[in-house]
N, C-alpha and C positions, 0 to 999 in steps of 0.2 A: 504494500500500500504506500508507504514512503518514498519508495521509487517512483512508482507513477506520480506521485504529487509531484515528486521532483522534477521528473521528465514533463509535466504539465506546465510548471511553473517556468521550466525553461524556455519549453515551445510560445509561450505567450510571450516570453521575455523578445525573443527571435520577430513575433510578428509585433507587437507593439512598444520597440525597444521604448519611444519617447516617454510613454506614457509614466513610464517608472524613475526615467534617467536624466531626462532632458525636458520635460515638462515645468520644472517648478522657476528655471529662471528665464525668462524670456526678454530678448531686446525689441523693445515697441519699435513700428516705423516710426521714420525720424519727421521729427515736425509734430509729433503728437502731441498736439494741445490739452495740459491738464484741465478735467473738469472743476469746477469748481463745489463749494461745501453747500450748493444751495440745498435749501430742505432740511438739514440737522433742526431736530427737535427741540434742544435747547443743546448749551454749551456748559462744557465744567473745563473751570482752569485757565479762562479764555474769556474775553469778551468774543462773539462772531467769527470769522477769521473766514478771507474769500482772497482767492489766488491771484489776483491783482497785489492786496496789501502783502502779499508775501513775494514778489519780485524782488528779485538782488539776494535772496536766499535757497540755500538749498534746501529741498523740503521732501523728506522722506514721510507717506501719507503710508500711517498702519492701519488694517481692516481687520477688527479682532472684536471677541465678546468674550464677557467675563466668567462665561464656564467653557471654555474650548482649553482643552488642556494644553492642545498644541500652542494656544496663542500664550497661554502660562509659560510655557517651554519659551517664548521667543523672548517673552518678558526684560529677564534680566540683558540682553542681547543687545533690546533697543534703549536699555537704560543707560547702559555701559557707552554706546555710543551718544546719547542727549548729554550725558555727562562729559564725554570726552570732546564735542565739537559744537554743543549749542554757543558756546560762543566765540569761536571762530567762524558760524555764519549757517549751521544746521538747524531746522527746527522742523521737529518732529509734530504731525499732527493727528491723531489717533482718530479712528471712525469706527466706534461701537456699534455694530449692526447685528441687531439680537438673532439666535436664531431660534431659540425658543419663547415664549408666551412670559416668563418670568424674567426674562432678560431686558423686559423692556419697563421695568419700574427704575424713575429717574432716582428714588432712595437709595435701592438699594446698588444701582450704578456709583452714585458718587459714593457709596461705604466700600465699594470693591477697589476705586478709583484709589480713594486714602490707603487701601490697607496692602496694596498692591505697590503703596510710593509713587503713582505716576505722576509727575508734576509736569506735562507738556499738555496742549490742549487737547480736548477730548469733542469730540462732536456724538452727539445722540441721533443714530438715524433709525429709529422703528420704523419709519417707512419703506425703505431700503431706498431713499433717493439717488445720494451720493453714492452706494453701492452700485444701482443702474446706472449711474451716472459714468461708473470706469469700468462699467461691463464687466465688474468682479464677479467669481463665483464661487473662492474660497474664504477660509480661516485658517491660520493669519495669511494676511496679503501684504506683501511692501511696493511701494511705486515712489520709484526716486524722481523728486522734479530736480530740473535746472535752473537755475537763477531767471531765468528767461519764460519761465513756467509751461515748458516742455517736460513727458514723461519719457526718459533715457533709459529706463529700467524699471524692473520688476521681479518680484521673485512669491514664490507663494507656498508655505508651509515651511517646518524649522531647516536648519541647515542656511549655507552657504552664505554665513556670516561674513566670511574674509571675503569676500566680494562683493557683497553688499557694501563694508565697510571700506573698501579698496574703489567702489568708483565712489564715494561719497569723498574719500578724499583726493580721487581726482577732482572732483566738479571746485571744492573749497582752494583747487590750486595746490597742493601738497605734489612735490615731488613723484614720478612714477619709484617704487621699488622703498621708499621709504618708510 
């Protein structure tokens, strides 16, 4: 029985390498205008915040809700980098898009938000505005803008940190390799 899983899971591997391997970071076509935060249900941590007033910064947009383990997983990752680069010109803007029924109470959002430490802004989207807005369809999502408020990048689910991290310090002008 083991065997055949294996020889299963191989044969799948063979006809749909991407989906397991090359799926989760993707380079958007160039020129891709980031959308903006319109629709968030209210804001924590933040007055509004709309991709205009964030020109001249890089701006890494997180799509994550507060019982997705995986976005738990990413958590420390993207604290590590607010802290290492919010203020050489990063800022990070989180988009809570519930995907259960209890994830959409703003209480108990903002008690996850404190207990969690997130101190960058947070947008509330029960709608799933901002979600349809970037044609997302996972947890967690990351989408790197450019100063120019272009989406350069993307990535969706844990992992591949160092590259995340690696063109974030290219766009802030950091040396290639340092």
């Amino acid at each position: 029985m083991t065997a055949a899983l294996a020889a299963l899971g191989a044969t799948l591997l063979a006809f749909w390498p991407t989906t397991w391997t090359a799926a989760s970071t993707e380079q958007p076509a160039a020129d891709t205008q980031a959308p903006d935060f319109t629709g968030a249900d209210r804001w924590f941590n933040s007055a509004p915040l709309n991709i205009d007033s964030l020109r001249g910064k890089v701006v890494l947009v997180e799509f994550w809700t507060r019982e997705c383990i995986n976005c738990i997983h990413v958590l420390p990752h993207t604290k590590a980098l607010y802290h290492k680069y919010h203020d050489k010109g990063l800022q990070i803007v989180g988009v809570h898009t519930p995907e259960y029924d209890e994830e959409r109470d703003p209480v108990l959002l903002r008690k996850a938000i404190g207990e969690y430490g997130i101190t960058w802004p947070v947008a509330m989207d029960n709608n799933s505005r901002i979600w349809n807005a970037y044609a997302n369809h996972y947890w967690p999502a990351l989408y790197l803008i450019d100063q120019h408020g272009h989406i350069i990048y993307s990535h969706v689910g844990e992992g591949g940190y160092d590259v995340t991290e690696q063109r974030i310090r290219q766009l802030l002008g950091y040396p290639q390799g340092t």
